[in-house]
C-alpha positions in Angstrom: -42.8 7.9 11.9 -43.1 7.3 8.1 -42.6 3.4 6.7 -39.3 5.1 4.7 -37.3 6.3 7.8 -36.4 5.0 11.3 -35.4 6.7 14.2 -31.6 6.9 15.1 -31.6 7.2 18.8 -27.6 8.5 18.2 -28.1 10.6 15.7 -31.2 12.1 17.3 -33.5 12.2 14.6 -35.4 10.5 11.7 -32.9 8.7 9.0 -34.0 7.0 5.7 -35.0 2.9 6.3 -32.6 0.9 4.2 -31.2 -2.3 4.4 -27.5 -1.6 5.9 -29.8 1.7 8.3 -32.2 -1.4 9.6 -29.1 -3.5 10.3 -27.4 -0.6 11.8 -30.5 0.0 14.5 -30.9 -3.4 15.2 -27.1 -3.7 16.5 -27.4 -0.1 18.5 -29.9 -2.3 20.5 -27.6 -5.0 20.6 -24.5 -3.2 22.0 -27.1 -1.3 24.1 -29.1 -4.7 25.5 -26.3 -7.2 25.0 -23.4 -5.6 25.7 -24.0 -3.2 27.7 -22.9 0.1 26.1 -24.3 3.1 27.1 -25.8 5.1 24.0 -24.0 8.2 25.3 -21.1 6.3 24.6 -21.8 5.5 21.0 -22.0 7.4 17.7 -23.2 7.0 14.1 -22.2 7.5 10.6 -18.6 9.0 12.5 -17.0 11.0 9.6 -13.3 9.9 9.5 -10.7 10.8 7.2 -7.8 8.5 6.0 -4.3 8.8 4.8 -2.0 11.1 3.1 -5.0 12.3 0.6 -7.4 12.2 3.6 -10.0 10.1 1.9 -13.4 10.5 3.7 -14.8 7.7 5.2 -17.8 7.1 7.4 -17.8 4.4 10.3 -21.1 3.1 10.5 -21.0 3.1 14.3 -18.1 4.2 16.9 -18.3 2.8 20.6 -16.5 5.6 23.2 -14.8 4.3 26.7 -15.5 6.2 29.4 -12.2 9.1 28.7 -14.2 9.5 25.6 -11.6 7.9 23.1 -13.0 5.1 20.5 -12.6 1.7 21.7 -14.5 -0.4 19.0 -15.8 0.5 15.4 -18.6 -1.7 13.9 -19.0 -2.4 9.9 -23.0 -2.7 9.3 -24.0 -4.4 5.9 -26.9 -5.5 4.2 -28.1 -8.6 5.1 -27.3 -10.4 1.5 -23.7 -9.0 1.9 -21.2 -11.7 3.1 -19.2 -11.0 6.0 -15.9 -11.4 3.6 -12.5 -10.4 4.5 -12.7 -7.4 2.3 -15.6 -6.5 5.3 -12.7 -6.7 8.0 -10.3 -5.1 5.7 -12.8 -1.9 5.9 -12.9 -2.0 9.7 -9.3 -2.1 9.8 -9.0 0.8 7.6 -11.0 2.5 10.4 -8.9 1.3 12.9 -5.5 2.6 11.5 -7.1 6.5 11.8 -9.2 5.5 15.3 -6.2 3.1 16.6 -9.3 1.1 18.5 -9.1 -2.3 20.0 -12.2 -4.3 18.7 -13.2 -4.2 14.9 -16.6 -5.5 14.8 -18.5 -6.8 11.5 -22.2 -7.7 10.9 -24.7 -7.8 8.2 -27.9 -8.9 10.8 -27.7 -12.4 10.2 -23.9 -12.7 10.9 -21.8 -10.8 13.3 -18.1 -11.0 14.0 -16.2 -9.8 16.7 -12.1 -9.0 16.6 -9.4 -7.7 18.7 -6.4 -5.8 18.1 -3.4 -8.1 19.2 0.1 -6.4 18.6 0.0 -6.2 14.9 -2.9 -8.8 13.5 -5.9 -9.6 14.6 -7.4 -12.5 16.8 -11.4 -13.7 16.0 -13.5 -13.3 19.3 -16.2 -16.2 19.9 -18.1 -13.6 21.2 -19.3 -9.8 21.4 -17.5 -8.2 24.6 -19.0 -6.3 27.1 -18.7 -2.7 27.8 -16.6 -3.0 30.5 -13.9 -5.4 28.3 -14.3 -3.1 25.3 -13.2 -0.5 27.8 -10.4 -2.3 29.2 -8.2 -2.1 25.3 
């Protein structure tokens, strides 16, 4: 493996090594080790398209449940990127076309964990487990 790319074990192949990609690999292994999530059950860089105009956007990574529909969406930054509520206002974005349960933010330092309650959010003290992301 060159020093410039990193493996993507979701993507299957060899991606360029930047900031937000390192973050991005280093929480696949968290949802993986931590949490549980099967990396079958993931997927990165999902391309998604938004309102009326269908503006292209592209979640940085998409956790499945087990009938294959999207459960959570995670928001990967740079690590000198604060975890502001412009951050959460993107994951909500991608939870209006994925209509998920958990909206999950992180820049490798700082991770953040929310849940879908009627029509807000509530702020999780913690990142849920595979079988509670599947639960909705």
């Amino acid at each position: 493996m060159a020093a410039s790319t990193v493996r993507d074990p979701l993507r299957r192949k060899e991606v360029a090594r930047t900031p937000e990609e390192e973050v991005r690999q280093w929480f696949i292994g968290v949802l993986r080790d931590a949490a549980g999530v099967p990396e079958h059950m993931m997927g990165s860089e999902v391309a998604l398209r938004y309102g009326a105009a269908g503006k292209r956007y592209r979640a940085d990574i998409v956790v499945y449940g087990r009938d294959a529909a999207p459960v959570a969406v995670v928001e990967c930054k740079r690590p000198e990127v604060a975890l502001s509520a412009e951050v959460l206002r993107q994951a909500l974005r991608y939870d209006m076309v994925l209509s998920i349960g958990y909206m999950l933010i992180t820049n490798g330092k700082e991770t953040r964990c929310y849940k879908r309650e009627g029509d807000g959010v509530v702020a999780l003290d913690r990142l849920p487990p595979y079988e509670e992301l599947c639960r909705r």
